[in-house]
C-alpha positions in Angstrom: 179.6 56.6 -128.4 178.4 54.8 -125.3 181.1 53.2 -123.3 181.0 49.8 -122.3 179.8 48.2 -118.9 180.4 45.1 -117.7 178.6 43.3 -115.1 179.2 40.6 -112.5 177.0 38.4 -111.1 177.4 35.6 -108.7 174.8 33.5 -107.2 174.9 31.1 -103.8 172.7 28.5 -102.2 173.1 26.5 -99.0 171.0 23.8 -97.4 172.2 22.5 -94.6 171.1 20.3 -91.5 173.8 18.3 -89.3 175.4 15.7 -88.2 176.9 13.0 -90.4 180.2 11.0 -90.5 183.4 9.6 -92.6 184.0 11.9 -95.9 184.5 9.9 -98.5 187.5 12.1 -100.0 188.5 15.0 -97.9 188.4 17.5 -101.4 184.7 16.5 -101.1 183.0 19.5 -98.8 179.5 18.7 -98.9 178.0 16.7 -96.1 176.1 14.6 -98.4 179.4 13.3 -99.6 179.9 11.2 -96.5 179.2 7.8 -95.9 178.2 7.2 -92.2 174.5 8.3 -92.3 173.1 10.3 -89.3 170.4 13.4 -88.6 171.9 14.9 -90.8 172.2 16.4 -95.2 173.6 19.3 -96.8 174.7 20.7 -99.6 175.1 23.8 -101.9 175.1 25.4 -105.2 176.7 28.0 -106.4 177.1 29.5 -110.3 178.7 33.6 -111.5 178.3 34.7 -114.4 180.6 37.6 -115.8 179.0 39.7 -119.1 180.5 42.7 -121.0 178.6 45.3 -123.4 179.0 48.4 -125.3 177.2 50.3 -127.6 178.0 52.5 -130.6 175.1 55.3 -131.8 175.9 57.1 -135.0 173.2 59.8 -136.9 174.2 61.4 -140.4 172.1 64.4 -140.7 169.0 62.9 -139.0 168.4 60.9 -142.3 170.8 57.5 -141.7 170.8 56.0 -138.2 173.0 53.2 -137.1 173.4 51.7 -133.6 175.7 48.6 -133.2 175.6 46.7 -129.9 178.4 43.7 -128.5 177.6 41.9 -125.1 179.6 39.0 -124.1 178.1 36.4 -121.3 180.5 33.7 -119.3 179.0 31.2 -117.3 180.6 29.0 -115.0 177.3 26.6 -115.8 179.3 25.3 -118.7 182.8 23.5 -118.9 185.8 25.7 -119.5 186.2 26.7 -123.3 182.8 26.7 -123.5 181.6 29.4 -120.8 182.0 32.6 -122.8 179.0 33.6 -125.6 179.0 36.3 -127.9 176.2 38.0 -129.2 175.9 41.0 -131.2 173.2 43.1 -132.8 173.0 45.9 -135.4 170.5 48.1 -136.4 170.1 50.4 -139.0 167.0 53.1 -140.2 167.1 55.4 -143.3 164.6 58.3 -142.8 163.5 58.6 -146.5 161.5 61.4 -146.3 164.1 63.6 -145.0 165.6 62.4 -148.7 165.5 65.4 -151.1 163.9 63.5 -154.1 160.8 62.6 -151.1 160.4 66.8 -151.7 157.2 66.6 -154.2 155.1 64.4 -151.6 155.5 66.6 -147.8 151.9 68.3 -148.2 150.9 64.4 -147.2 153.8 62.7 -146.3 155.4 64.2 -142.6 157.6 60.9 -142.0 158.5 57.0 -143.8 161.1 55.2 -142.3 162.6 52.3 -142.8 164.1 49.9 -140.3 166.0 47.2 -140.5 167.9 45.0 -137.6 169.5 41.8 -136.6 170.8 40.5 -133.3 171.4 37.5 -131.5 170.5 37.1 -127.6 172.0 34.1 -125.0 170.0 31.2 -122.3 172.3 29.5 -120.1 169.1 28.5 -117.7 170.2 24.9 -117.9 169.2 23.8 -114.4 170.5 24.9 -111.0 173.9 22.0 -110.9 176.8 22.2 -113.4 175.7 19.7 -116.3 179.4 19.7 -117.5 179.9 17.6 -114.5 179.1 14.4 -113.5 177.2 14.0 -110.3 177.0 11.4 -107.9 175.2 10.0 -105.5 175.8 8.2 -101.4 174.8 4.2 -102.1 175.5 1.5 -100.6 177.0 -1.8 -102.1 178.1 -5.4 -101.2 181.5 -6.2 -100.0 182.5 -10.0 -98.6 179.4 -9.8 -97.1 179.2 -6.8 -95.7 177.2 -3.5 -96.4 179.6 -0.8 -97.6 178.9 3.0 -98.6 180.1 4.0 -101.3 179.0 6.7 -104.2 177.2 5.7 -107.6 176.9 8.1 -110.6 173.2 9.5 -111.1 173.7 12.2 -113.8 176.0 11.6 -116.6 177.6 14.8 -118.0 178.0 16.6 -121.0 181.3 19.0 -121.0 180.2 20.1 -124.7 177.7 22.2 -123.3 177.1 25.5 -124.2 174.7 28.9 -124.3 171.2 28.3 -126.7 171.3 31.6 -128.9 168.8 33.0 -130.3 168.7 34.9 -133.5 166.4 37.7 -134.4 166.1 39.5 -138.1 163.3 42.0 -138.3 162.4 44.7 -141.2 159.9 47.7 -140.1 158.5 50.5 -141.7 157.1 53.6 -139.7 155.0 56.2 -141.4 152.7 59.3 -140.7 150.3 61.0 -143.4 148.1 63.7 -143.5 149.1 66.2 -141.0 149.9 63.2 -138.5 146.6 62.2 -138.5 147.7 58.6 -140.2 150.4 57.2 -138.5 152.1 53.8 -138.1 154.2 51.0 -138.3 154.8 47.5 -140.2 157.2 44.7 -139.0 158.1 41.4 -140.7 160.3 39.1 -138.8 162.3 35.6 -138.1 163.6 34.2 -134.8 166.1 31.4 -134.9 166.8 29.6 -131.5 169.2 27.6 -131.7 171.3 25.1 -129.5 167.8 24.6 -127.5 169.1 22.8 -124.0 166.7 19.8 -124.4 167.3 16.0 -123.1 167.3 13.7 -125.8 166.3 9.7 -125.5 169.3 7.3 -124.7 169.8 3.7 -125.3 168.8 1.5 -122.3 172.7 0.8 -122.2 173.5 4.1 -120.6 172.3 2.4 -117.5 169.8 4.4 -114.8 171.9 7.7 -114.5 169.9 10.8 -115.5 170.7 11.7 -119.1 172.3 15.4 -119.4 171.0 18.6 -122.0 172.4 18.4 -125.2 172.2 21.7 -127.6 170.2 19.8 -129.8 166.8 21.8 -130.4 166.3 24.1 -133.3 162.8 26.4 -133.8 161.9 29.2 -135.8 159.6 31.3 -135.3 158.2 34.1 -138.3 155.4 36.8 -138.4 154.6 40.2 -138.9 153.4 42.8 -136.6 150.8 45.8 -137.8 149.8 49.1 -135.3 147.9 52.0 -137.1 146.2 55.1 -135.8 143.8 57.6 -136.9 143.5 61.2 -135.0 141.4 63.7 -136.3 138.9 66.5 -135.2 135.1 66.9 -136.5 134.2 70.3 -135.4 134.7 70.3 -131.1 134.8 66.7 -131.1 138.1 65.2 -131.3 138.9 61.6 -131.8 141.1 58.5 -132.4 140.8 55.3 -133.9 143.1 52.2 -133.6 143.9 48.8 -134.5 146.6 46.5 -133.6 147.6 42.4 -134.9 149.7 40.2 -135.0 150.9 37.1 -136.8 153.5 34.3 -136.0 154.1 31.0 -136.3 156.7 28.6 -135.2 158.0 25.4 -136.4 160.9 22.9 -135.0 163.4 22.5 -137.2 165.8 20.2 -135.3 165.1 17.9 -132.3 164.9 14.5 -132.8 164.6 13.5 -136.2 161.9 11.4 -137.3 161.2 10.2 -133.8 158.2 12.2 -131.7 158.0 13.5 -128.5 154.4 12.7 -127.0 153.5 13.9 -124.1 150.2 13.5 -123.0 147.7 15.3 -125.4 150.9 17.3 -127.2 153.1 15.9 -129.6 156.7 17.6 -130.3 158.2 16.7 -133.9 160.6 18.3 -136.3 158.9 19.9 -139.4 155.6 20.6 -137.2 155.0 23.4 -134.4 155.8 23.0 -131.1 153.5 20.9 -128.7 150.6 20.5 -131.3 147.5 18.4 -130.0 147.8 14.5 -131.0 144.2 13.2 -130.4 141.7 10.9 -131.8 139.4 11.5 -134.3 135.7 11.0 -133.4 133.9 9.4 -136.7 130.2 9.2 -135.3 128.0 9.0 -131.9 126.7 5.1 -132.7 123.1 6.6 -132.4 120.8 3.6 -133.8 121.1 -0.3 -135.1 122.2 0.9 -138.5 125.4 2.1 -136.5 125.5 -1.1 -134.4 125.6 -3.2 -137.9 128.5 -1.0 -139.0 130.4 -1.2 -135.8 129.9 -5.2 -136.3 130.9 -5.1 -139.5 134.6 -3.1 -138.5 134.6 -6.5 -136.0 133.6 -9.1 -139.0 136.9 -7.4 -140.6 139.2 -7.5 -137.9 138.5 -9.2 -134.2 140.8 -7.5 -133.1 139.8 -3.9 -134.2 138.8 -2.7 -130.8 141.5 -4.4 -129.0 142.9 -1.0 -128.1 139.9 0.9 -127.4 136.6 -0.7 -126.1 133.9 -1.7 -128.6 130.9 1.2 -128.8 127.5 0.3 -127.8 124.5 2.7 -128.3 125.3 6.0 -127.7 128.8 5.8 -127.5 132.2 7.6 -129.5 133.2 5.7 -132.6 136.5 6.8 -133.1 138.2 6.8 -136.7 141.0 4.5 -138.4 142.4 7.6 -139.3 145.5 5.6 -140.8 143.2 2.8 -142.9 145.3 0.3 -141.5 141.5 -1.5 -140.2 142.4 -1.1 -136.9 142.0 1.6 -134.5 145.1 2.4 -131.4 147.3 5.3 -130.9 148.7 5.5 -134.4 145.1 7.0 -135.5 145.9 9.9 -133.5 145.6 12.9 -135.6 147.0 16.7 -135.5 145.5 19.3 -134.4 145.7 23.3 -134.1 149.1 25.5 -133.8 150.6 24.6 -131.0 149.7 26.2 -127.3 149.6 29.6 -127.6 147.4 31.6 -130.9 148.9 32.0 -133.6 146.7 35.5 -134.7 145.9 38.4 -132.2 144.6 42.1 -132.0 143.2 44.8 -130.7 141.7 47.7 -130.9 140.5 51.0 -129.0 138.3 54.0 -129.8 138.7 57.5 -128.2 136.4 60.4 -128.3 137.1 63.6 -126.3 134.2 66.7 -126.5 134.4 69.8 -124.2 135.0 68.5 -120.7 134.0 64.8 -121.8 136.0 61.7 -122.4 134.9 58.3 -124.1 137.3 55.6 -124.6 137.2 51.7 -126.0 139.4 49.2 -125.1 138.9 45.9 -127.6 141.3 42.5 -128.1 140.8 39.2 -129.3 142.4 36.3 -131.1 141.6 34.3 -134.1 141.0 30.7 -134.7 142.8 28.7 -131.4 142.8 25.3 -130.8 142.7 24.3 -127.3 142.3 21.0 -125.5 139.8 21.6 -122.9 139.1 17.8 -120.7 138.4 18.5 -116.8 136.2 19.3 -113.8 134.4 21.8 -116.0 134.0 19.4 -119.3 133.9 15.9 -119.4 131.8 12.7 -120.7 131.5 11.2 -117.1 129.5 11.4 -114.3 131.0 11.8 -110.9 129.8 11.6 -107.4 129.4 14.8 -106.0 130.8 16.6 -108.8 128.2 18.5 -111.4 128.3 18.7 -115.5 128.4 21.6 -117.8 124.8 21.8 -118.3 124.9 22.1 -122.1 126.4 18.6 -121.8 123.7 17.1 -119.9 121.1 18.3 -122.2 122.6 17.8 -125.2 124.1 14.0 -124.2 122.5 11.1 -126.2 119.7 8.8 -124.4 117.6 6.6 -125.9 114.6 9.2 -126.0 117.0 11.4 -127.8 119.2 9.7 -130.1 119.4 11.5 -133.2 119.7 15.7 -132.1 122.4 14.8 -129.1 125.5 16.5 -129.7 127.5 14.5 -126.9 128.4 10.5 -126.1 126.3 8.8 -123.4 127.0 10.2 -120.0 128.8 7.0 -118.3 129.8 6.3 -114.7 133.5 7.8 -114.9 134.2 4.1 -113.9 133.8 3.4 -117.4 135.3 6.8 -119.0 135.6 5.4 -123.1 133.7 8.5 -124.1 136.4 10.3 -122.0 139.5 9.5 -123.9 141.6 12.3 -125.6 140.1 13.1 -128.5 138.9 16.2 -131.0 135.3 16.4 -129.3 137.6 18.2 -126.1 139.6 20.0 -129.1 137.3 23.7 -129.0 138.2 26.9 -130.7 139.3 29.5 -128.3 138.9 32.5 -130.7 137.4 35.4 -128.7 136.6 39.1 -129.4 136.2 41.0 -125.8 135.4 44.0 -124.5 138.0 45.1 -122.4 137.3 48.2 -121.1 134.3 51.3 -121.3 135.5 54.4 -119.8 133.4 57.7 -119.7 134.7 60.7 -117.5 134.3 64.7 -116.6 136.9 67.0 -116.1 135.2 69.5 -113.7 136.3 73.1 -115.3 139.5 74.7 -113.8 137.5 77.7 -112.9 136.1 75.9 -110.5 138.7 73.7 -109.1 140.9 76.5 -108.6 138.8 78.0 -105.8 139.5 75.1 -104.1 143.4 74.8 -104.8 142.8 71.7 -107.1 144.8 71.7 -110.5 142.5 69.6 -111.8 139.3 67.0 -110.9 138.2 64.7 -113.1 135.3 62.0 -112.0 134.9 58.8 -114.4 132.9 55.6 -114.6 134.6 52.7 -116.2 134.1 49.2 -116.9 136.3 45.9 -117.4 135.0 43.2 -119.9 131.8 44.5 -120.3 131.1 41.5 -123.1 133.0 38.7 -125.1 132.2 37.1 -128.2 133.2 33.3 -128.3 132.3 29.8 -128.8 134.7 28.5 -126.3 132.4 26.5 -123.9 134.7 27.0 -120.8 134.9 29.5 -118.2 137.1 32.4 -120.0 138.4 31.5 -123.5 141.7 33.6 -122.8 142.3 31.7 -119.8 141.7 29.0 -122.4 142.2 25.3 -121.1 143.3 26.0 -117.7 140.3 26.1 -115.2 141.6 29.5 -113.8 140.0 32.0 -112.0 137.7 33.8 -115.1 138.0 37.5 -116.1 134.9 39.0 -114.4 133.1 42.2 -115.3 133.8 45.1 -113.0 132.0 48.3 -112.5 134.0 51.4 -111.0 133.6 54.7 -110.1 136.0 57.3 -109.6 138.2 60.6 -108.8 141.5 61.6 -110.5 142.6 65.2 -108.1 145.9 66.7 -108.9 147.0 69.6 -106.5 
């Protein structure tokens, strides 16, 4: 049995200038808490935390394994009777063919195991003041006249406030076949977090002070995890083949009921994943008159149908009534994609060894990925100074090419209507990539010996040699972000050990 530990941890910040006068309260230490001003603000921070674990290891003939884990966090982030958090984990594995009954299948079957575990894990990264306490702030205030200090309340607080926990049930399954030459492993699991620190909206009655956390949030996240190998030998050649991928997604179970949370292109709602894009839809590029007509007719229907959005003209977005209210604003935003980060990934590498040579593959990828890609880099405006993506300025609509284009008018970005958020920016961010191409030499120890060298190996590698995609940005797995790209590399080099 492992013993238990425990572990203290405090942590101190101080910002401090001088010189300032009359304290409002002498129990008040920070400088900030006075009322005269002067060249002069301070204050500090401070918050410990105290945690506790141990750890129990059992093994019944190498066939049933158990470990049992208990770690318990206090905070002084969160009010007293709140600060301390428990969270324990178990896991449990049943070697089954170690089992007597598995006896008939060893000529293929060297090991199947089965795994099962459950544990829960803590986040008190609230933010760096004690949200169980109200804060306040110097401001000044009118008395008979006169300008007083004084303090006014800027952050309400919450003294309910405790850890977010997470919760994680998983179910694996290892296995080798065939010598070892098949080998393994399966996992199927669910994360809970729970008690997510988030701030929800308040009534305009709370007044201007800043509105504390609340453990209000709820998400789950489920997926399963695959990794399986294949070593063998064809004469003097020996090689290995593997493949890796995974598979989650996440939805929010609790947060703030039927009301969203936009923000910008991403929309947070219960029921739906986490920060999914919330963009127009684009019905058609108004390419001729026949398109004109139908534009007038939307008008003939409803003067005020483009009293959100401004009316087309020729070559221009015509976005969809997505709701069939016959009338297009914000409520025709649609849903889009899985949220920010891919919900599929994998991988992949190939290894051949032969004599004194080496040969290895390095692939990874993910599947379909919805990103919102708007910027420098890939926009429906023009602007001075600045160039376009040039499959966007040969593909835009003109007049001389109104029926191939693929993209709106290119306008002044004076006028950016063609520019608004919408699912001709939403691209698919899927990639399959090269990741590395290694080929190397060990030089033969009869010769390396002469020269006191264990062993010498010289190789040649290199780093993204290609990517598949249709992501029209720099580097699909930088994705939306206009990051520095993943650039190809060529090497050459020595590996010496004495």
């Amino acid at each position: 049995m492992d013993k238990g530990s425990a572990v203290i941890l405090i942590q101190t910040e101080d910002v401090t200038s001088f010189l300032r006068y009359d304290l409002i309260d002498d129990s008040l230490t920070s400088i900030d808490a006075a009322t005269t001003n002067g060249p002069i603000g301070g204050n500090y921070t401070e918050w410990s935390m105290r945690s506790y674990f141990g750890r129990v290891n059992l093994s019944w003939d190498d066939r049933y394994l158990l470990e049992a884990n208990l770690r318990a966090d206090g905070s002084s982030k969160f009010a007293p009777g709140h600060r301390w958090g428990y969270f324990p984990s178990v896991s449990a594995a049943w070697r089954l063919s170690e089992e007597q009954f598995m006896s008939p299948s060893r000529q293929w079957l060297d090991q199947l195991k089965i795994r099962a575990s459950y544990g829960s894990l803590g986040n008190n990264a609230t933010t760096s003041y004690y949200m169980y306490q109200s804060l306040f702030a110097t401001a000044g205030y009118i008395l008979n006249g006169n300008i007083a200090g004084g303090f006014a309340q800027t952050v309400l607080s919450n003294p309910a406030l405790t850890w977010e926990k997470t919760y994680m049930t998983n179910f694996g399954l290892d296995f080798a076949l065939f010598n070892s030459r098949l080998n393994g492993s399966i996992d199927i699991y669910n994360k809970d977090t729970k008690g997510i620190l988030i701030s929800l909206p308040a009534p305009l009655e709370h007044g201007t002070s800043v509105v504390p956390n609340q453990n209000a949030g709820e998400v789950r996240n489920r997926g399963f995890e695959l990794d399986i190998h294949w070593n063998d030998r064809i004469g003097n050649v020996a090689y290995t083949v593997g493949f890796n991928m995974g598979f989650v997604k996440n939805k929010v179970l609790k947060f703030q009921g039927d009301i969203p949370s936009i923000d910008g292109v991403y929309k947070t709602q219960e029921g739906k994943p986490i920060r999914q894009l919330y963009v127009l839809k684009v019905d058609r590029i108004v390419r001729d008159e026949a398109d004109m007509a139908y534009v007038q007719s939307l008008v003939d229907n409803n003067p005020n149908y483009f009293a959100t959005y401004q009316r087309p003209e020729l070559g221009d977005f015509l976005y969809a009534d997505t709701n069939g209210d016959g009338s297009l604003d914000s409520n025709d935003r649609i849903e889009m994609g899985d949220g920010p980060l891919p919900t599929f990934t994998y991988g992949g590498n190939i290894g051949l060894s032969w004599k004194n040579f080496d040969f290895s593959m390095l692939f990874q990828g993910v599947g379909d990925y919805k990103v919102y890609y708007n910027n420098q880099a890939f926009r429906f405006v023009t602007v001075m100074g600045q160039s376009l993506n040039k499959d966007i300025t040969d593909n835009a609509w003109t007049p001389e090419n109104p029926y191939n284009s693929i993209y709106p008018i290119l306008r002044n970005n004076a006028n950016g209507k063609n520019n608004i958020a919408s699912n001709a920016f939403v691209h698919n961010a899927a990639y399959f990539r090269c990741k590395n191409i290694q080929l190397g030499y060990t030089i033969p120890a009869e010769i390396t010996k002469k020269f006191s060298v264990q062993n010498l190996k010289v190789y040649t590698s290199i780093d993204n040699l290609f990517t598949i995609t249709d992501f029209p940005g720099l580097d699909p797995e930088v994705g939306a972000t206009v990051g520095y790209p993943a650039v190809r590399q060529y090497s050459v080099g020595l590996n010496v050990t004495f």
